[in-house]
C-alpha positions as CSV (number, residue, x, y, z in Angstrom):
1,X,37.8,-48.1,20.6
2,X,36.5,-51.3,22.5
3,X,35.7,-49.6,25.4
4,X,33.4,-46.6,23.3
5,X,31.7,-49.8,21.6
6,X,30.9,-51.4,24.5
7,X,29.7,-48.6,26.3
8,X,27.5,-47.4,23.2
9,X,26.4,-51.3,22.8
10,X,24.9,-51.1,26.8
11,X,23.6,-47.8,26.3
12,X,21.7,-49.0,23.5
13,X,20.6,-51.9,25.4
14,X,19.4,-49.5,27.7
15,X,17.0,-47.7,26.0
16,X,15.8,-51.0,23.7
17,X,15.6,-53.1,27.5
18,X,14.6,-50.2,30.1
19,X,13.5,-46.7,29.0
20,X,11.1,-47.5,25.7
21,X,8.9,-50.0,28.3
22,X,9.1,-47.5,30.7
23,X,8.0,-45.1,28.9
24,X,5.3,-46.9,27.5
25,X,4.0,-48.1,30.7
26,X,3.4,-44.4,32.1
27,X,1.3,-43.4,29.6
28,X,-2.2,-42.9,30.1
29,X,-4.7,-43.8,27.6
30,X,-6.9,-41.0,26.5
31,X,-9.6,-40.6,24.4
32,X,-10.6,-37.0,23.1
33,X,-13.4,-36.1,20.3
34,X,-12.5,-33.2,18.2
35,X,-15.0,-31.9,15.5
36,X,-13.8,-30.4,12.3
37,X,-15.5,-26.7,10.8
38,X,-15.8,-28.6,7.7
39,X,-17.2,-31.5,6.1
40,X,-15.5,-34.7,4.8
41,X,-16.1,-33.7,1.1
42,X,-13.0,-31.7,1.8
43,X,-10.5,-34.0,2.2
44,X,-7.4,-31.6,2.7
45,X,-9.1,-29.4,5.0
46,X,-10.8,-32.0,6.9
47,X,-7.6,-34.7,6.1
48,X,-5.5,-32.2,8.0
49,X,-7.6,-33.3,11.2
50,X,-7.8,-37.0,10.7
51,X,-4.1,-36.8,9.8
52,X,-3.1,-34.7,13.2
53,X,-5.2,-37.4,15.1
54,X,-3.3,-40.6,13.3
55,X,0.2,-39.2,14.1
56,X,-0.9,-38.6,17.8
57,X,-1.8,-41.8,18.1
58,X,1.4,-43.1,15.9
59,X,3.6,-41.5,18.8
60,X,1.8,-42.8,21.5
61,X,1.3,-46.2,20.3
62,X,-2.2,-45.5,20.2
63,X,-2.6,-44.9,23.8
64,X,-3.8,-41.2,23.0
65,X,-6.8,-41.4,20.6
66,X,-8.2,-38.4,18.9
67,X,-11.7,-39.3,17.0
68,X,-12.7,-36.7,14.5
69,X,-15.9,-35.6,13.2
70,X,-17.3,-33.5,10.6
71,X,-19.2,-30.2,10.6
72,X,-22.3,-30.7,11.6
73,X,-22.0,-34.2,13.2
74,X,-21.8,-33.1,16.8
75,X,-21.7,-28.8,16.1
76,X,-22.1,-26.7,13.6
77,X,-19.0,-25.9,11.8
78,X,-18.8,-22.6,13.1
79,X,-19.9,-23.4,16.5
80,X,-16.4,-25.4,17.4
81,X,-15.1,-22.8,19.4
82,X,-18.1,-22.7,21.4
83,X,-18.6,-26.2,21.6
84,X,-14.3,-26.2,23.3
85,X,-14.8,-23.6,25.5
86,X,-17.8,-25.3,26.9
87,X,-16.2,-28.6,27.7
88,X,-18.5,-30.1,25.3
89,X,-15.3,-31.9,23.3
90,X,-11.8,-31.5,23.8
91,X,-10.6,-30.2,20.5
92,X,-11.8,-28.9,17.1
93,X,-10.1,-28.1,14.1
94,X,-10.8,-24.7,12.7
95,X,-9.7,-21.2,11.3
96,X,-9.7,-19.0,14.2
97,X,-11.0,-15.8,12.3
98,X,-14.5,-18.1,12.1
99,X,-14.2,-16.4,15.6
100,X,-13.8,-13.0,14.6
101,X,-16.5,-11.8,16.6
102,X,-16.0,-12.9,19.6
103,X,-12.5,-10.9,19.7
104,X,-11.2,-9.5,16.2
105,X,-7.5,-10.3,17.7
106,X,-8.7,-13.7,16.8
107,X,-8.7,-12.8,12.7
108,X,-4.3,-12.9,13.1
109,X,-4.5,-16.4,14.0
110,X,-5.5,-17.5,10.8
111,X,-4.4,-14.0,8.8
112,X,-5.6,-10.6,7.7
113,X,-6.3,-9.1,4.3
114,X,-2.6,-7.8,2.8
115,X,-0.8,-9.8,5.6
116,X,1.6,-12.8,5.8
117,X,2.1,-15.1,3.4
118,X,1.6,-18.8,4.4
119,X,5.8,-18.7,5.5
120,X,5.2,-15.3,6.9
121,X,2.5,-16.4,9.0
122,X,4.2,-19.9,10.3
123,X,7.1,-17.4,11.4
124,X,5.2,-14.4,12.8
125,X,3.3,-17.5,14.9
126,X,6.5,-19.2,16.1
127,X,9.3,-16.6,16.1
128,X,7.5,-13.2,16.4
129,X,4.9,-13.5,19.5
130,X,1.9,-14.8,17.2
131,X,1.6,-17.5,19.7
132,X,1.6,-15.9,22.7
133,X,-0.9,-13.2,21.0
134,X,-4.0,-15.5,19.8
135,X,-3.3,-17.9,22.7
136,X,-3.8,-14.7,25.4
137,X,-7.0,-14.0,23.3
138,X,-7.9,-17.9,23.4
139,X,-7.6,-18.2,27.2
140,X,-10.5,-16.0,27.5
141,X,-12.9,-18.1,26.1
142,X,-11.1,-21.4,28.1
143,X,-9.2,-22.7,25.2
144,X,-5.2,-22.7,23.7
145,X,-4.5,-23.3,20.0
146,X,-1.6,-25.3,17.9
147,X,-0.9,-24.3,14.6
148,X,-2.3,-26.7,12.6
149,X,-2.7,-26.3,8.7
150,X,-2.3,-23.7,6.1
151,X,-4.0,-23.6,2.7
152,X,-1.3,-21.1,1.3
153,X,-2.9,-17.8,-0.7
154,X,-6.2,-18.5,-1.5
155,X,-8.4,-17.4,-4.2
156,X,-10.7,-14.2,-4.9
157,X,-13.9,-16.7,-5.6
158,X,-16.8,-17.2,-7.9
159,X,-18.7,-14.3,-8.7
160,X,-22.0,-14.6,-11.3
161,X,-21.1,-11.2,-13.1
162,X,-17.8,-9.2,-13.7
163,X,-15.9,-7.2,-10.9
164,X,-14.4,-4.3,-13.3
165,X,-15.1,-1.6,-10.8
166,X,-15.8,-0.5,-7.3
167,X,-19.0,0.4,-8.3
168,X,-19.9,-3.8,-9.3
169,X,-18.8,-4.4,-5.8
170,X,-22.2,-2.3,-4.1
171,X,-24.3,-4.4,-3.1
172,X,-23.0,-7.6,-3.9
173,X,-23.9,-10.3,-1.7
174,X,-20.5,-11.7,-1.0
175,X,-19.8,-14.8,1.1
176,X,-16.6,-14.2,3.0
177,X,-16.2,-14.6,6.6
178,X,-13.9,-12.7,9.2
179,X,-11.8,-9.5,8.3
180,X,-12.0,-9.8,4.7
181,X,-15.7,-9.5,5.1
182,X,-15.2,-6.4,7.2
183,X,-13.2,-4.7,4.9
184,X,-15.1,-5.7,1.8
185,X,-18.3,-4.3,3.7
186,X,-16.4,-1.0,4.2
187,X,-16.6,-0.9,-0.5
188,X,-20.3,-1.7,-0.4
189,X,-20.1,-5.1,-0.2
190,X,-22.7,-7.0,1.8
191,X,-20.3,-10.2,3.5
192,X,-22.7,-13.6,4.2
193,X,-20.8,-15.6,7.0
194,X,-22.3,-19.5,5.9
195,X,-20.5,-22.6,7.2
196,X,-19.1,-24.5,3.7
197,X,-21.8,-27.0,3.6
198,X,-24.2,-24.5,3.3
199,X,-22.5,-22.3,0.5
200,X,-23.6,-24.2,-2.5
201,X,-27.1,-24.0,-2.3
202,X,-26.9,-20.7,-1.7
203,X,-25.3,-19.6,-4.5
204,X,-27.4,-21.7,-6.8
205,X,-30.4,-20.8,-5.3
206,X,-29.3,-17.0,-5.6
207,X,-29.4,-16.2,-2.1
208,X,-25.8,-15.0,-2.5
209,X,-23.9,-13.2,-5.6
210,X,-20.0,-14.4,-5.0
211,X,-18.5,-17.0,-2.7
212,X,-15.0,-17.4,-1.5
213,X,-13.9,-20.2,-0.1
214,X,-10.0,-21.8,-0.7
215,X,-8.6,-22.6,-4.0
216,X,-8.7,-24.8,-7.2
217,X,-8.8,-27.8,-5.5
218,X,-11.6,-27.4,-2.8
219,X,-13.7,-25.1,-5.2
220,X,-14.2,-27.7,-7.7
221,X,-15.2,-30.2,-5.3
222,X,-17.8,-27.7,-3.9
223,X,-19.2,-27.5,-7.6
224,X,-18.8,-23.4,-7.8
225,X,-18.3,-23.3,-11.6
226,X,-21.6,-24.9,-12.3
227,X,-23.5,-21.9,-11.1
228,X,-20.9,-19.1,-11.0
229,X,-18.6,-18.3,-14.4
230,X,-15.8,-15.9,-13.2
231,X,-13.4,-16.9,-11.4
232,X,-11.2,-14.4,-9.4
233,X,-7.7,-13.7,-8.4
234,X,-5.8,-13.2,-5.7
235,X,-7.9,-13.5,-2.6
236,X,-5.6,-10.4,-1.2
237,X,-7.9,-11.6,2.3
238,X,-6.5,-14.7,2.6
239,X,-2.3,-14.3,2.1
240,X,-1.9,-17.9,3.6
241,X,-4.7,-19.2,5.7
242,X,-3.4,-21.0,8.7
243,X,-6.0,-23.2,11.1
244,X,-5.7,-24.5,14.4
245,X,-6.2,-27.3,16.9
246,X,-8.0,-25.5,19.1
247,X,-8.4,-27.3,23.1
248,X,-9.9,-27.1,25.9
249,X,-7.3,-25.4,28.6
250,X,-8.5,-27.8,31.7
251,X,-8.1,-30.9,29.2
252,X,-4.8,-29.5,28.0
253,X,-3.4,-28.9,31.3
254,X,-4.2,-32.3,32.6
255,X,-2.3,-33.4,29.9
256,X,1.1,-35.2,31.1
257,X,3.7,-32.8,29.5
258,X,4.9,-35.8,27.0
259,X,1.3,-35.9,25.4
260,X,1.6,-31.7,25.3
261,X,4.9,-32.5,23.3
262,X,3.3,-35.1,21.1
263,X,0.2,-32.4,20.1
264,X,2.5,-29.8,19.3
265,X,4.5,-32.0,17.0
266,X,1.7,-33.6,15.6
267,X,0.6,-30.4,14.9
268,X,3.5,-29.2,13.6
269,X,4.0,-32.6,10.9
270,X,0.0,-31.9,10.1
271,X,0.7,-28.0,9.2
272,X,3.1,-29.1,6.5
273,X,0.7,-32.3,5.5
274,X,-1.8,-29.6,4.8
275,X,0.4,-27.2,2.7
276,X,2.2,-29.3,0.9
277,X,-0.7,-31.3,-0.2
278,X,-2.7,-28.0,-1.7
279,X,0.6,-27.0,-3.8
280,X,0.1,-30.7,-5.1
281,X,-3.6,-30.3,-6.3
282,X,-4.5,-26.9,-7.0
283,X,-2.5,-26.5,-10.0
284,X,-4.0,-29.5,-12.0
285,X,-7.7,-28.8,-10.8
286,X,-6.9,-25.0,-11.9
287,X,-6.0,-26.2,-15.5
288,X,-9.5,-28.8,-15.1
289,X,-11.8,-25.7,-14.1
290,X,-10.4,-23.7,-17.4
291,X,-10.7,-26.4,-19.5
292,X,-14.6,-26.6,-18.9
293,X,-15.0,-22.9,-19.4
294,X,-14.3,-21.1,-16.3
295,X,-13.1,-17.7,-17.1
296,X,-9.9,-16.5,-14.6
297,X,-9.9,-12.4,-13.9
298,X,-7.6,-10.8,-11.8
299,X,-9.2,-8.1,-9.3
300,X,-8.5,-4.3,-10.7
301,X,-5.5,-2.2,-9.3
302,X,-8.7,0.1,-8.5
303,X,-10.6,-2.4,-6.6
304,X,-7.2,-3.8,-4.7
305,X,-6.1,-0.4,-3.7
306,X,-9.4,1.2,-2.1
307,X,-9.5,-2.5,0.0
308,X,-6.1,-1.6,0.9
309,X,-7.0,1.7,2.1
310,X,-10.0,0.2,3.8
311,X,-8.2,-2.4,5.4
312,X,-5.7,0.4,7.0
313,X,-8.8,2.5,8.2
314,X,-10.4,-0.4,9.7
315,X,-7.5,-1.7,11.6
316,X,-6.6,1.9,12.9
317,X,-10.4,2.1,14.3
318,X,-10.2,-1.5,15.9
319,X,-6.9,-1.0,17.4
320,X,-7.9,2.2,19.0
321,X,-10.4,0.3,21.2
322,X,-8.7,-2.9,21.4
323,X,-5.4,-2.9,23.6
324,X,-5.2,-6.7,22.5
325,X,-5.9,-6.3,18.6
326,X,-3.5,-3.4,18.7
327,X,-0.5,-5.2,20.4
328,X,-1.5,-8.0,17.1
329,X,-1.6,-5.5,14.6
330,X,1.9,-4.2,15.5
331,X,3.3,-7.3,15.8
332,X,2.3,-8.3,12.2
333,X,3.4,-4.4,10.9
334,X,6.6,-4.9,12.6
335,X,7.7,-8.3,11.0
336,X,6.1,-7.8,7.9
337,X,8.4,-4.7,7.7
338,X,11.4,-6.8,9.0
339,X,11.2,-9.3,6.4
340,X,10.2,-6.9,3.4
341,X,14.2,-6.7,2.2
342,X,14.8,-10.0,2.4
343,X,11.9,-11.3,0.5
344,X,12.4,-8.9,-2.1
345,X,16.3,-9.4,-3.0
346,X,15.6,-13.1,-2.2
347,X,12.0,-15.4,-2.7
348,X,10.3,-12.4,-5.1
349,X,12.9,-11.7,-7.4
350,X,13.7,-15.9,-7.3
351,X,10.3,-16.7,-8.3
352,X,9.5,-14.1,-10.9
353,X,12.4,-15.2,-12.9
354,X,11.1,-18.5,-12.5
355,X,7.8,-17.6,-13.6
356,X,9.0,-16.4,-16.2
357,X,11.2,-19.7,-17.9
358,X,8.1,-21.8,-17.0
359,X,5.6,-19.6,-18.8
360,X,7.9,-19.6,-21.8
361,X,7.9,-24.2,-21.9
């Protein structure tokens, strides 16, 4: 017993007298800029990249400094990638499918109409070859992403006039970026890509019909229910949005590897920051928006079941031309597929009996 003590008292010593300055003395000090695709209105979205920059700088005793900045303050939100790949700055914090056009692969990084949940997603990424997938697409354009944030399933949006049937859909000028948009524009939609600073005034002005963006939370800081009265359920586009710190590959590989350890943790510690903090505020802003008059709908079976169709169709077309997209779209099938059973006997049926003694309080 005395001897075990005394060896775990030096061993301790150790660590307190030797390694921890040792450690602490290696370390570089760094200084990296990394824009956000949204503005600081949005303070989960855009908190998720101050909060990712604080624990860096927690674990390195503030040797490694990430400063962030808005949309618009150095890029245009939905030129970050651009603005990575260049050199310009050394990170941004962004949904990947902002980047659909560029590679379509790129729409599985943050998700794809009628795929993974915000779980599912976090898995498929870690545990089914996500990673290795949008990174491979990434590396084209000079970068590599973390995961890095998820918003969870998102709403349908804010649309002036009634959805009842496919036919309300033609024409409609919709704002939804990435693959939803694609699919939406396959029903008669007409998507308008416009970064979230922009979206308002649009949609008061009339230059759009319908906006999507997140949830409760975000959309009634954005002010949609003043100019838009229906308010639509579930955004089947969005299943569980996940973002990404997305760097520069020369700045990432001169990284020592402790730093690359500290990004992918603090990465990590930011993607449940980010969740957890939308299941705190979406369900009290939902209840404030209906108070003041907003009107929930849920999207027809009708309407749900020709995007799911469309969605099919359109990922058969772009597969067949795509090696890359394919090779994603199989991955996603594949798991999604795995994990069907399991979800079913196990979270589904949980949670609708759940529902169902809540809704009865």
């Amino acid at each position: 017993m005395r001897r075990r003590a005394v060896l775990g008292g030096l061993s301790a010593g150790l660590v307190a007298g030797v390694a921890a300055p040792a450690v602490a003395q290696s370390l570089p000090e760094i200084k990296w800029r990394m824009t956000s695709s949204f503005p600081k209105s949005l303070d989960t979205i855009y908190g998720t990249a101050q909060i990712f920059a604080q624990y860096v700088a927690e674990a390195t005793d503030n040797r490694f400094q990430i400063q962030t900045f808005a949309a618009g303050e150095i890029v245009p939100g939905l030129q970050a990638l651009d603005a990575v790949s260049s050199g310009a700055l050394e990170a941004a914090h962004s949904p990947t499918y902002f980047y659909y056009g560029k590679d379509p692969t790129l729409g599985f990084g943050t998700g794809m109409p009628f795929g993974p949940n915000a779980r599912l997603q976090h898995a498929w990424w870690h545990f089914a070859g996500g990673k290795e997938i949008i990174n491979e697409s990434l590396a084209k354009f000079n970068t590599i992403s973390l995961a890095c944030g998820n918003s969870g399933t998102q709403m349908g949006g804010w649309f002036r006039k009634e959805v009842n049937t496919l036919d309300d859909l033609k024409g409609l000028k919709f704002r939804i970026g990435g693959t939803g948009g694609k699919v939406l524009e396959r029903l008669g939609v007409v998507p308008q890509q416009i970064a979230p600073g922009d979206i308002y005034p649009a949609l008061e002005k009339g230059t759009i019909d319908a906006v999507e963006f997140v949830g409760p939370y975000d959309d009634e800081k954005l002010g949609f229910a003043k100019v838009a009265k229906y308010y639509y359920y579930p955004g089947f586009w969005e299943g569980g949005a996940m973002l990404h710190s997305i760097i520069n590959l020369d700045q990432w590989n001169k990284l020592p590897k402790f730093y690359q350890a500290v990004l992918n943790n603090a990465a990590e510690a930011a993607n449940n920051w980010m969740l957890a903090k939308y299941d705190a505020v979406n369900a009290p802003a939902l209840r404030r928006l209906l108070s003041r008059g907003t009107e929930l709908r849920p999207f027809s079976m009708d309407v749900m079941e020709a995007a799911y169709r469309e969605a099919n169709a359109f990922y058969n077309e772009t597969a067949a031309t795509n090696p890359l997209f394919k090779k994603a779209l199989d991955s996603v099938n594949d798991y999604m597929g795995e994990q069907a059973l399991w979800w079913q006997v196990g979270e589904y049926s949980y949670e609708t009996l759940m529902l169902r003694t809540r809704i009865k309080r």
